[in-house]
PyMOL Python script that loads the backbone (N, CA, C, O; Angstrom):
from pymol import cmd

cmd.read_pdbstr("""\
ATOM      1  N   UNK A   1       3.461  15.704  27.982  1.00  0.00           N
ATOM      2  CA  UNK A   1       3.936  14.349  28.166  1.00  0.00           C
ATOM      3  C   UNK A   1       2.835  13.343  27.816  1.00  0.00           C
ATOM      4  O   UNK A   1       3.205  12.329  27.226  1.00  0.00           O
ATOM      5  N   UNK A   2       1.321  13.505  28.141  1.00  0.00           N
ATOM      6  CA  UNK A   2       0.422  12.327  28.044  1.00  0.00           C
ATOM      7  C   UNK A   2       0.510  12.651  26.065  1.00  0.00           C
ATOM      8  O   UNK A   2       0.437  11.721  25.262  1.00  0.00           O
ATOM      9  N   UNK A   3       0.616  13.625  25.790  1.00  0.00           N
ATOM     10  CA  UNK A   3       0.448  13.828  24.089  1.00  0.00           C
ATOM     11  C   UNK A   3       1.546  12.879  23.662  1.00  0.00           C
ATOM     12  O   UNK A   3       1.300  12.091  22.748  1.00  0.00           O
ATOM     13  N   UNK A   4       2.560  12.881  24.154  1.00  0.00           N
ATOM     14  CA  UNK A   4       3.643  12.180  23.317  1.00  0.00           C
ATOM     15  C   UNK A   4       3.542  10.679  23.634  1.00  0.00           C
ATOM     16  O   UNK A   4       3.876   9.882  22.758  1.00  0.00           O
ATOM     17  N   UNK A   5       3.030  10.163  25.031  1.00  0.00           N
ATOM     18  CA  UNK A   5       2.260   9.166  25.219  1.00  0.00           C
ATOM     19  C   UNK A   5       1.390   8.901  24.288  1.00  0.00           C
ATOM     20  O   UNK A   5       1.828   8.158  23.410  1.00  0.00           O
ATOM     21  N   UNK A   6       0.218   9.275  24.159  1.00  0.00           N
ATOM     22  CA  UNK A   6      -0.637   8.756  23.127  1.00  0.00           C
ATOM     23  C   UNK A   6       0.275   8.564  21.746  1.00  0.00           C
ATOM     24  O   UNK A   6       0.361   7.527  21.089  1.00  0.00           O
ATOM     25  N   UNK A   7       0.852   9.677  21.510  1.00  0.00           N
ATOM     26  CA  UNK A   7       1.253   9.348  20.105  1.00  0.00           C
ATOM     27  C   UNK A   7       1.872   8.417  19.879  1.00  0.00           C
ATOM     28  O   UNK A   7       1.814   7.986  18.727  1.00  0.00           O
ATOM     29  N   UNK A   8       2.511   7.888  20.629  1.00  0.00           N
ATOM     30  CA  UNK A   8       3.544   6.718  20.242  1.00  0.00           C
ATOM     31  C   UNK A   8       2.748   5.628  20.572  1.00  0.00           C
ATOM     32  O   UNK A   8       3.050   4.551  20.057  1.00  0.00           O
ATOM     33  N   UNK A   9       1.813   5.680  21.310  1.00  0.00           N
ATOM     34  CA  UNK A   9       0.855   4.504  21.536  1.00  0.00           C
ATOM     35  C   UNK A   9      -0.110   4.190  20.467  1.00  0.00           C
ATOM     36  O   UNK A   9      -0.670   3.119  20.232  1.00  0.00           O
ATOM     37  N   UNK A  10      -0.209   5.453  19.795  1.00  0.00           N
ATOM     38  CA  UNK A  10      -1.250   5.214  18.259  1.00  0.00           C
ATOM     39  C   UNK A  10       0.107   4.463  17.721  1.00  0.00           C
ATOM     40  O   UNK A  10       0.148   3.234  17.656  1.00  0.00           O
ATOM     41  N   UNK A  11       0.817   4.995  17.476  1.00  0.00           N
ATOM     42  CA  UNK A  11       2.016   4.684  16.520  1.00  0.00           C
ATOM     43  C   UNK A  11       2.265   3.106  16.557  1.00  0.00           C
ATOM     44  O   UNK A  11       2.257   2.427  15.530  1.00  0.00           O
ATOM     45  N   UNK A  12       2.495   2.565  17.877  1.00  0.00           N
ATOM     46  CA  UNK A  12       2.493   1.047  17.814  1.00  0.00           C
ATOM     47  C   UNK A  12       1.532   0.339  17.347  1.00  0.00           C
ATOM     48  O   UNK A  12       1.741  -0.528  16.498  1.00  0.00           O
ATOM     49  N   UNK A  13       0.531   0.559  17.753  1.00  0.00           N
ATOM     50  CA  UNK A  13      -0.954   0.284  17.291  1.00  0.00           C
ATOM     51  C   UNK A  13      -1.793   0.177  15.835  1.00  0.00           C
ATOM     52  O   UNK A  13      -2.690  -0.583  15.469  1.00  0.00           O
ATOM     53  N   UNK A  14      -1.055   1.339  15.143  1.00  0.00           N
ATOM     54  CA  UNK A  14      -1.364   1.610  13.623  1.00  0.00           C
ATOM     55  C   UNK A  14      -0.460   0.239  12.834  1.00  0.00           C
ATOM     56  O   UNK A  14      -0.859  -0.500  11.934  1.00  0.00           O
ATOM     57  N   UNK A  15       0.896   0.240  13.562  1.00  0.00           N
ATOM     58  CA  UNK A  15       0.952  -0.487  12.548  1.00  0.00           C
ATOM     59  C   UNK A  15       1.133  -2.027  12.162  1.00  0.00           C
ATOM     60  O   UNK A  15       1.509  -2.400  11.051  1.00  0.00           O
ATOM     61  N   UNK A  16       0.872  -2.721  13.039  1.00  0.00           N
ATOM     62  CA  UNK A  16      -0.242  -4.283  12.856  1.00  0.00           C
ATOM     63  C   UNK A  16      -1.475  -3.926  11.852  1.00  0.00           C
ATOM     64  O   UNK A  16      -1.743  -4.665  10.904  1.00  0.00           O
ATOM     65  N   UNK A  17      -2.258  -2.646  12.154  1.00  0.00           N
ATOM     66  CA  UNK A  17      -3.049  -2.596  11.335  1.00  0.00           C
ATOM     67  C   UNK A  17      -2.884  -2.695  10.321  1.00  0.00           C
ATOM     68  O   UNK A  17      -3.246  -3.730   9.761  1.00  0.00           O
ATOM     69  N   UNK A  18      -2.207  -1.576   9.549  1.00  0.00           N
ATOM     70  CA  UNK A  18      -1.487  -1.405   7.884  1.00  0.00           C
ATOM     71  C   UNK A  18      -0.935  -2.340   7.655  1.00  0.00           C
ATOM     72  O   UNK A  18      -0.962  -2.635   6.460  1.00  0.00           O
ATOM     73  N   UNK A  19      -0.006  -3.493   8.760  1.00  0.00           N
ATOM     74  CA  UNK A  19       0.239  -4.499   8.040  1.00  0.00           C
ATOM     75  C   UNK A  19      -0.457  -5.521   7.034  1.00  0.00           C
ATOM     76  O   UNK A  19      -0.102  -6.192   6.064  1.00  0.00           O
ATOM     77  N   UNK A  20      -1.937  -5.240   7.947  1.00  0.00           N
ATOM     78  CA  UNK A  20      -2.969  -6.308   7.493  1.00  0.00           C
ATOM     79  C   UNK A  20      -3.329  -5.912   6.184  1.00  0.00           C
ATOM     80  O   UNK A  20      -3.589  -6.822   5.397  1.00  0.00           O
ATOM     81  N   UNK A  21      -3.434  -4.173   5.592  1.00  0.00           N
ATOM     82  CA  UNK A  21      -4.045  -3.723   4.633  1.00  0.00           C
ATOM     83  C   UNK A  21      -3.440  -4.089   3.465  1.00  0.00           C
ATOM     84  O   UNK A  21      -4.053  -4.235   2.407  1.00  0.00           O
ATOM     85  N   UNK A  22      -1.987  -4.281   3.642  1.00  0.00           N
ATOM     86  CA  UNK A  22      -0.993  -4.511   2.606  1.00  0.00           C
ATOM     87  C   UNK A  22      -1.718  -5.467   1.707  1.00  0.00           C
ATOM     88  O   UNK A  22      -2.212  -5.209   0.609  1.00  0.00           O
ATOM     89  N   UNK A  23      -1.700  -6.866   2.486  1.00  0.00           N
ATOM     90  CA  UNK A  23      -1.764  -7.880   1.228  1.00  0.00           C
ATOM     91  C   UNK A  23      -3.038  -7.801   0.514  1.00  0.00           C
ATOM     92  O   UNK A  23      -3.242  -8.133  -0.654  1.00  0.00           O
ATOM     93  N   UNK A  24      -3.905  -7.302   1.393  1.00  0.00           N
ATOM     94  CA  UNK A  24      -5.733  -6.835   0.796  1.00  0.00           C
ATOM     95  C   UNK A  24      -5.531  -6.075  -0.157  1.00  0.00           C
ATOM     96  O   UNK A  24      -6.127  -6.212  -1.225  1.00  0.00           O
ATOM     97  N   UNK A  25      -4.504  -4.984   0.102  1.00  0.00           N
ATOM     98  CA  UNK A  25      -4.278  -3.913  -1.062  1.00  0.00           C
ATOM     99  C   UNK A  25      -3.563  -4.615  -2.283  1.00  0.00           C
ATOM    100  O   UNK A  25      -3.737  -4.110  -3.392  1.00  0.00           O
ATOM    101  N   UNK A  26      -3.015  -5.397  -2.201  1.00  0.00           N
ATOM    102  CA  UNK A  26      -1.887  -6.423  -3.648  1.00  0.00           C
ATOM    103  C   UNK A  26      -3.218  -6.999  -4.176  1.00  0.00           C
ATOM    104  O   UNK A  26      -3.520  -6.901  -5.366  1.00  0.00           O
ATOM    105  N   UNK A  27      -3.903  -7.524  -3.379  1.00  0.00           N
ATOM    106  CA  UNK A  27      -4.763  -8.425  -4.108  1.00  0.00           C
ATOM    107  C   UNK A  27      -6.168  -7.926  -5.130  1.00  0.00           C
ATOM    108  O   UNK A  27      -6.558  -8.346  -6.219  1.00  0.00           O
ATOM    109  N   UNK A  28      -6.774  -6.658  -4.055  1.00  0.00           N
ATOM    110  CA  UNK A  28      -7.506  -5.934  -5.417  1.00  0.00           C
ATOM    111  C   UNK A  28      -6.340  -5.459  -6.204  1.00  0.00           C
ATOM    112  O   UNK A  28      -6.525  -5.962  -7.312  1.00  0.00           O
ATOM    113  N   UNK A  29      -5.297  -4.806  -6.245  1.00  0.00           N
ATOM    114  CA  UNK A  29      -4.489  -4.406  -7.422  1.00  0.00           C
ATOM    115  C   UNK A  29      -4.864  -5.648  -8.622  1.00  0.00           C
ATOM    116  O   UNK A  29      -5.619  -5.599  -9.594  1.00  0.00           O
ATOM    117  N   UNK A  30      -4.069  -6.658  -8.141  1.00  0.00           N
ATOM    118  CA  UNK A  30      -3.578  -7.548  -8.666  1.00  0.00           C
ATOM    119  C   UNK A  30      -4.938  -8.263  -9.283  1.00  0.00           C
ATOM    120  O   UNK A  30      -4.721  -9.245  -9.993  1.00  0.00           O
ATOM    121  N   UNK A  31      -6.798  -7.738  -9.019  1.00  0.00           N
ATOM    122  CA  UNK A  31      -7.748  -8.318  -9.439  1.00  0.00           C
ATOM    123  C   UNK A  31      -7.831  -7.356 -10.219  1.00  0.00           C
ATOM    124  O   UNK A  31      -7.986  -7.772 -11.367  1.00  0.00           O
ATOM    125  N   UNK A  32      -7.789  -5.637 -10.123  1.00  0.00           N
ATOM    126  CA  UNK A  32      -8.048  -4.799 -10.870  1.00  0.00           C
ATOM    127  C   UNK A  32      -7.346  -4.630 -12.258  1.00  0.00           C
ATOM    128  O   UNK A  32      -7.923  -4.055 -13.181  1.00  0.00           O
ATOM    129  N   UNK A  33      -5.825  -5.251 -12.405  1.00  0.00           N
ATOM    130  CA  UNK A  33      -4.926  -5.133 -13.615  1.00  0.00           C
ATOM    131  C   UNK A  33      -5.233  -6.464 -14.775  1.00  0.00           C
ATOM    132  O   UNK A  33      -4.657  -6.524 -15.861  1.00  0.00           O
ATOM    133  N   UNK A  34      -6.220  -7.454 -14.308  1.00  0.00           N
ATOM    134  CA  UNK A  34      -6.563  -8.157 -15.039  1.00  0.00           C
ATOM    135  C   UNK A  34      -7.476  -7.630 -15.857  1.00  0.00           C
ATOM    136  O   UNK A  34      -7.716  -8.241 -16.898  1.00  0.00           O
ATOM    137  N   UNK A  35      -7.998  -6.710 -15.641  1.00  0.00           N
ATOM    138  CA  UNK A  35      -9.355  -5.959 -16.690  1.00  0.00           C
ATOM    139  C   UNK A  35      -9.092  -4.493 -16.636  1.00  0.00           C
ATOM    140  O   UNK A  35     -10.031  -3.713 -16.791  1.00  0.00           O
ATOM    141  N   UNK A  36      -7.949  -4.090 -16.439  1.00  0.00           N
ATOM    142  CA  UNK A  36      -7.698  -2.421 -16.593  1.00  0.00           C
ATOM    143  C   UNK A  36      -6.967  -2.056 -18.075  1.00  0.00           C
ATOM    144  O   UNK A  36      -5.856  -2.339 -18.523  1.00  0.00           O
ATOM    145  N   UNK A  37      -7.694  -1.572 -18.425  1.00  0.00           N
ATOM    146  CA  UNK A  37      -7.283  -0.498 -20.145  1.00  0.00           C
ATOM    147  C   UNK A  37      -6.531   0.870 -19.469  1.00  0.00           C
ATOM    148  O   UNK A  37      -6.826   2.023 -19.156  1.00  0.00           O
ATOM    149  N   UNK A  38      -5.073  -0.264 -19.455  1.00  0.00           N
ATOM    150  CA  UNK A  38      -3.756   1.239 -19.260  1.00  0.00           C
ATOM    151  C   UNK A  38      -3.187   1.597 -20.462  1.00  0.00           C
ATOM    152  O   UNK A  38      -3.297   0.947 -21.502  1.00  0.00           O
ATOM    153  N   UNK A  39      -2.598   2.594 -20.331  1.00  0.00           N
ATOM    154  CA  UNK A  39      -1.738   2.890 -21.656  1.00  0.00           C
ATOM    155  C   UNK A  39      -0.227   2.081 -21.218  1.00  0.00           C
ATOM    156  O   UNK A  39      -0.436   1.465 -20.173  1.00  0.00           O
ATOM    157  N   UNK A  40       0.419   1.998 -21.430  1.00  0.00           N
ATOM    158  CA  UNK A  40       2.027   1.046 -21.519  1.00  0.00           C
ATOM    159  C   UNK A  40       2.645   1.674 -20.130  1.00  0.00           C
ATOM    160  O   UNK A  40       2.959   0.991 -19.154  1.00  0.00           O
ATOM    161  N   UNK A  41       2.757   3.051 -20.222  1.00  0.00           N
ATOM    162  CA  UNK A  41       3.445   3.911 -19.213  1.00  0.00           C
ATOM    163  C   UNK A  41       2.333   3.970 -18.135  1.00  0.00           C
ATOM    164  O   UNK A  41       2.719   4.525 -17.106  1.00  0.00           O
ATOM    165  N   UNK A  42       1.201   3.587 -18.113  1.00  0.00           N
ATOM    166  CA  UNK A  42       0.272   3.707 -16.807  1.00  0.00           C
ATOM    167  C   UNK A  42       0.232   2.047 -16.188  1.00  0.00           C
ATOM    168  O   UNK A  42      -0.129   1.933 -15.017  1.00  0.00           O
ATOM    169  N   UNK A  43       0.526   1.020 -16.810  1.00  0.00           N
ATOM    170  CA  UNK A  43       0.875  -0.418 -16.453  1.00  0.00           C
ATOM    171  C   UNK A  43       1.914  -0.415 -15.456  1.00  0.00           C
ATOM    172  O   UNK A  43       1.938  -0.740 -14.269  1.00  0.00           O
ATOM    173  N   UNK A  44       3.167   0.257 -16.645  1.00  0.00           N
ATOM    174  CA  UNK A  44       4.118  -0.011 -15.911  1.00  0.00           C
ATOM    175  C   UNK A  44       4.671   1.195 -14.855  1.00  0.00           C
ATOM    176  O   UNK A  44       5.837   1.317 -14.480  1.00  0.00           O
ATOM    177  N   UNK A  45       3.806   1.843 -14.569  1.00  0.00           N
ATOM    178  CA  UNK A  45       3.948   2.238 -12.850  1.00  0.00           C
ATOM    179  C   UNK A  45       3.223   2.005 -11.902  1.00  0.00           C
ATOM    180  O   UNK A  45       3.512   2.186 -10.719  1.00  0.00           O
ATOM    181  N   UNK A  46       1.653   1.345 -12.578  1.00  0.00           N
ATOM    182  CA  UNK A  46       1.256   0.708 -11.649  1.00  0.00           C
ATOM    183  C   UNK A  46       2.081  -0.822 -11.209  1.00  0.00           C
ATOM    184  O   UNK A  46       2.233  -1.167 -10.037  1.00  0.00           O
ATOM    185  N   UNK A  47       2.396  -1.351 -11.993  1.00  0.00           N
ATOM    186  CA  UNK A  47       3.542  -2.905 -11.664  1.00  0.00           C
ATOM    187  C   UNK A  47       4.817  -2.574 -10.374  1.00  0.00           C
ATOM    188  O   UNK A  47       5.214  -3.083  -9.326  1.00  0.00           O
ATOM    189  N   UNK A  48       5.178  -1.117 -11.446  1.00  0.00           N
ATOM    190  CA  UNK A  48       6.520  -0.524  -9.926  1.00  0.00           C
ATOM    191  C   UNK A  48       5.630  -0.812  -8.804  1.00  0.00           C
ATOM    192  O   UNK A  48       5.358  -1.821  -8.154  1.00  0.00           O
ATOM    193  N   UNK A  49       5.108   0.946  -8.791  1.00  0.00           N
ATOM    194  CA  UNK A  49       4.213   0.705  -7.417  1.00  0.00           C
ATOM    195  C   UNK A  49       3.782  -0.657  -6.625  1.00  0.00           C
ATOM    196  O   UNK A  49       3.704  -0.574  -5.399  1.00  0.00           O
ATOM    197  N   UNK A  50       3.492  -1.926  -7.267  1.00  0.00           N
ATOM    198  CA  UNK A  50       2.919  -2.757  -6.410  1.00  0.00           C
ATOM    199  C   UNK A  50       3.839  -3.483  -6.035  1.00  0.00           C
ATOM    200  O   UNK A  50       3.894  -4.056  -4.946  1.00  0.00           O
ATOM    201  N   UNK A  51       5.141  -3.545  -7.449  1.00  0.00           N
ATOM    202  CA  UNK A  51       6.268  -4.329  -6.399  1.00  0.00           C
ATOM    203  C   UNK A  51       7.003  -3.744  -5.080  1.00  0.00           C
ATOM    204  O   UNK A  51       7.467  -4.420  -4.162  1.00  0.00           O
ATOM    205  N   UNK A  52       7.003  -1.990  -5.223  1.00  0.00           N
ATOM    206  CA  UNK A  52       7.503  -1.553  -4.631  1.00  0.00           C
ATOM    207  C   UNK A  52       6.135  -1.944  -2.691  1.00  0.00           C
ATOM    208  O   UNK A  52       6.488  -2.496  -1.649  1.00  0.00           O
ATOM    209  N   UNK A  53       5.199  -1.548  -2.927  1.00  0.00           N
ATOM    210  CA  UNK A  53       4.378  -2.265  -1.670  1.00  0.00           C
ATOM    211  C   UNK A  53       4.586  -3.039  -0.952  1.00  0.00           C
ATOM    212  O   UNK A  53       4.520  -3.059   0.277  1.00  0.00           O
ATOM    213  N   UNK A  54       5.034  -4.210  -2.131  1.00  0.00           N
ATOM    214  CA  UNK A  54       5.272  -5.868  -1.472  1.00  0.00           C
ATOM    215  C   UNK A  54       6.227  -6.353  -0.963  1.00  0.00           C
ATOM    216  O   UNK A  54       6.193  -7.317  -0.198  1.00  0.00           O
ATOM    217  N   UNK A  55       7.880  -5.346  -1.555  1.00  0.00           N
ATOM    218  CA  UNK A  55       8.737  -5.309  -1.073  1.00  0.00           C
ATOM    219  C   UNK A  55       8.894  -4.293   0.452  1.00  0.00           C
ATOM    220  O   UNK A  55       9.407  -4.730   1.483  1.00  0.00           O
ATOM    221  N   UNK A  56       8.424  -3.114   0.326  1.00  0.00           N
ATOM    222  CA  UNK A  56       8.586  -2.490   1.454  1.00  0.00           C
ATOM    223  C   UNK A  56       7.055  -3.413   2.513  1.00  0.00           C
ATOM    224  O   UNK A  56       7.352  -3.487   3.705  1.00  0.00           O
ATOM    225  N   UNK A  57       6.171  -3.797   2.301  1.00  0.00           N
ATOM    226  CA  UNK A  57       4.986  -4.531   3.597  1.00  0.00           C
ATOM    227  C   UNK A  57       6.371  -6.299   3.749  1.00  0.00           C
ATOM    228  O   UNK A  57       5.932  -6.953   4.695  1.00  0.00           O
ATOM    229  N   UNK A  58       7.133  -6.736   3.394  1.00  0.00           N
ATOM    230  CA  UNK A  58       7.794  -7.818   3.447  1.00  0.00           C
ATOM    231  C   UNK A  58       9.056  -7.123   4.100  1.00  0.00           C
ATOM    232  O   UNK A  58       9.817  -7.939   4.621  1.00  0.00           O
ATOM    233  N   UNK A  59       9.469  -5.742   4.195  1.00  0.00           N
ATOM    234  CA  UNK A  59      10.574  -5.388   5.046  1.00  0.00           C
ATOM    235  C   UNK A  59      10.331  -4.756   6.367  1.00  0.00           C
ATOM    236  O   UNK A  59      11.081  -4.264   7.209  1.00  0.00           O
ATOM    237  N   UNK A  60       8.908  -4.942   6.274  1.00  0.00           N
ATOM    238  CA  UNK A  60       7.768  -4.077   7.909  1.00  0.00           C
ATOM    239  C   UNK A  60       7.817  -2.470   7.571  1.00  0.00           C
ATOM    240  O   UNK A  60       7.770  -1.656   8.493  1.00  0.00           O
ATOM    241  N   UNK A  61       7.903  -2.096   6.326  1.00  0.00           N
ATOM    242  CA  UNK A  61       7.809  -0.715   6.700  1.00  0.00           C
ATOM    243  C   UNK A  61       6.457  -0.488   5.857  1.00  0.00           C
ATOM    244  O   UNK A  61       6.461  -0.231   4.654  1.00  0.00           O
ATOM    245  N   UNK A  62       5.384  -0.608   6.589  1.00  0.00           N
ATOM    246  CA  UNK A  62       4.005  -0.602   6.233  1.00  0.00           C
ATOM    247  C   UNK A  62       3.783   1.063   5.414  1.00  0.00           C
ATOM    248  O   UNK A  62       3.570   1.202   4.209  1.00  0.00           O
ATOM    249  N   UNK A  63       3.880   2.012   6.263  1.00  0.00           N
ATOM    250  CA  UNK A  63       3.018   2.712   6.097  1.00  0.00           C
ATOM    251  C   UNK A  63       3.547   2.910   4.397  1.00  0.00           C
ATOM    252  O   UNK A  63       2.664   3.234   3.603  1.00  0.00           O
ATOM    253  N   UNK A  64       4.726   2.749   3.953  1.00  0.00           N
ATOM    254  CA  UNK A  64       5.582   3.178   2.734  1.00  0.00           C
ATOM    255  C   UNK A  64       4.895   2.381   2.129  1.00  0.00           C
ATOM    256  O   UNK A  64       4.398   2.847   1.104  1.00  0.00           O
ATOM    257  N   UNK A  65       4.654   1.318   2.358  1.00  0.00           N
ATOM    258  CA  UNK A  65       3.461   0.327   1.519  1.00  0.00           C
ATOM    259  C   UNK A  65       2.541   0.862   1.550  1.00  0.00           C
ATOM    260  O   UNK A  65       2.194   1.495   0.552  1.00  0.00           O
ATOM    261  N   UNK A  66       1.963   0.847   2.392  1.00  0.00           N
ATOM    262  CA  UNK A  66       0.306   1.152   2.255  1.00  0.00           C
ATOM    263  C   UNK A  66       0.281   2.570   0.868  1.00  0.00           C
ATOM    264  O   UNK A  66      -0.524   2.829  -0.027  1.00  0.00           O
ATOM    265  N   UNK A  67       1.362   3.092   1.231  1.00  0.00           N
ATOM    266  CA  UNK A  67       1.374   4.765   0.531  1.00  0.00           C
ATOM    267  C   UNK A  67       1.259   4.150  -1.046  1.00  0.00           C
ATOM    268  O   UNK A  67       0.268   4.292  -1.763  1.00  0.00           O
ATOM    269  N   UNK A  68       2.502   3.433  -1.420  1.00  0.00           N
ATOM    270  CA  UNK A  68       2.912   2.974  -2.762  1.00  0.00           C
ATOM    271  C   UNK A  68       1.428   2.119  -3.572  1.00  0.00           C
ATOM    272  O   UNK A  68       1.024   2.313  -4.719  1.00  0.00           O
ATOM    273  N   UNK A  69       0.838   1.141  -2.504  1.00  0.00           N
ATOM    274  CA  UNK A  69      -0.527   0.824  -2.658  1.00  0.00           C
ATOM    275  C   UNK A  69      -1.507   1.678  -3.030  1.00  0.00           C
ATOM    276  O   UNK A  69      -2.434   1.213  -3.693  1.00  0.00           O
ATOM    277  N   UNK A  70      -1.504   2.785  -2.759  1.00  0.00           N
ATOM    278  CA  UNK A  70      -2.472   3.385  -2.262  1.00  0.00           C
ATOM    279  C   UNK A  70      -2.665   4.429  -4.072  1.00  0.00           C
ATOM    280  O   UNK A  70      -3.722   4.810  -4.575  1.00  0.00           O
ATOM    281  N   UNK A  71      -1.188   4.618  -4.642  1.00  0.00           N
ATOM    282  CA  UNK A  71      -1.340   5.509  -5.948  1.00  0.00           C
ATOM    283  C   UNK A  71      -1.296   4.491  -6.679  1.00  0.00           C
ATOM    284  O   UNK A  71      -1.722   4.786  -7.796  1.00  0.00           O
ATOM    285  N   UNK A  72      -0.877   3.041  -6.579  1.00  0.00           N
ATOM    286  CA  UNK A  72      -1.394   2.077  -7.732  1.00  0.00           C
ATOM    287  C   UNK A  72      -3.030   2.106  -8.136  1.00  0.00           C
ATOM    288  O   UNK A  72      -3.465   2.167  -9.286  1.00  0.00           O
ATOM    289  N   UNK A  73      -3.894   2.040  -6.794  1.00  0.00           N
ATOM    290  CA  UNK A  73      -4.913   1.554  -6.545  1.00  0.00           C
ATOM    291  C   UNK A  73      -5.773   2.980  -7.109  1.00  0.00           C
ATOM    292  O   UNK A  73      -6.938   2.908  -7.499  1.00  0.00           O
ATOM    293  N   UNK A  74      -5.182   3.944  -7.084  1.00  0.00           N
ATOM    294  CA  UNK A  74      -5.783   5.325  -7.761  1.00  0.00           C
ATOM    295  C   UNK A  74      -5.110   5.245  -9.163  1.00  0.00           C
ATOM    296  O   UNK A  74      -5.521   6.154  -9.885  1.00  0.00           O
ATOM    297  N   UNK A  75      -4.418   4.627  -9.623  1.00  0.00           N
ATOM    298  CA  UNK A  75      -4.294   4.736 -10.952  1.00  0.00           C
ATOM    299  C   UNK A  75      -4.999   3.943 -11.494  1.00  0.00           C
ATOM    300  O   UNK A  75      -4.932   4.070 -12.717  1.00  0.00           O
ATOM    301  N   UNK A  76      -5.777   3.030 -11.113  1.00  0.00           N
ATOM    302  CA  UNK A  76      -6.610   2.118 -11.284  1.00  0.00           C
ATOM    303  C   UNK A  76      -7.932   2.443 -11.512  1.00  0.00           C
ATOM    304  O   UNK A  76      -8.740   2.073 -12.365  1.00  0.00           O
ATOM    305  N   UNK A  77      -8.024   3.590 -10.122  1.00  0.00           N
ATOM    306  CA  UNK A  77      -9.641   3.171 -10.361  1.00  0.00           C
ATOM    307  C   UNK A  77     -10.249   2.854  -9.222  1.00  0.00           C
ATOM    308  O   UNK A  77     -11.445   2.859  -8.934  1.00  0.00           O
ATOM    309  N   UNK A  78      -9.182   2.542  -8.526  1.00  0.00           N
ATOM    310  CA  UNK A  78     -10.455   1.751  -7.335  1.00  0.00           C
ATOM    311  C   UNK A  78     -10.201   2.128  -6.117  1.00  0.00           C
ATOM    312  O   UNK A  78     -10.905   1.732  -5.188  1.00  0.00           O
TER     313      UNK A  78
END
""", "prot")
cmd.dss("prot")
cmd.show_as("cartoon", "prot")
cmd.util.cbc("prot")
cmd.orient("prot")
């Protein structure tokens, strides 16, 4: 019982956090694609990916953001 306690107590807790990471994460994207040498098909899944972030961190489902953020920001580089 205290395990499933904690967990759900991380769980509330985590995600105010990730909310915050979201827009930090759009914004290096969005500094990194101004000077990134993609090929056509590596642009345009990094572009999905970040709309897909901005739309899911703007519907509260962070962590799906943070995730979608997270393989833009490795296709990148950074």
């Amino acid at each position: 019982m205290k395990i499933l306690i904690a967990a759900s107590l991380l769980a509330v807790l985590a995600s105010p956090v990730l909310a915050f990471q979201c827009p930090a994460d759009m914004k290096a994207i969005d500094a990194a694609l101004e000077a990134a040498d993609l090929t056509d098909e590596e642009l345009a899944r990094v572009t999905e990916l970040r709309a897909l972030g901005e739309s899911e961190h703007q519907a509260g489902n962070h962590q799906t953001s943070v995730d979608a953020l997270a393989e833009a920001k490795a296709l990148l580089g950074i």
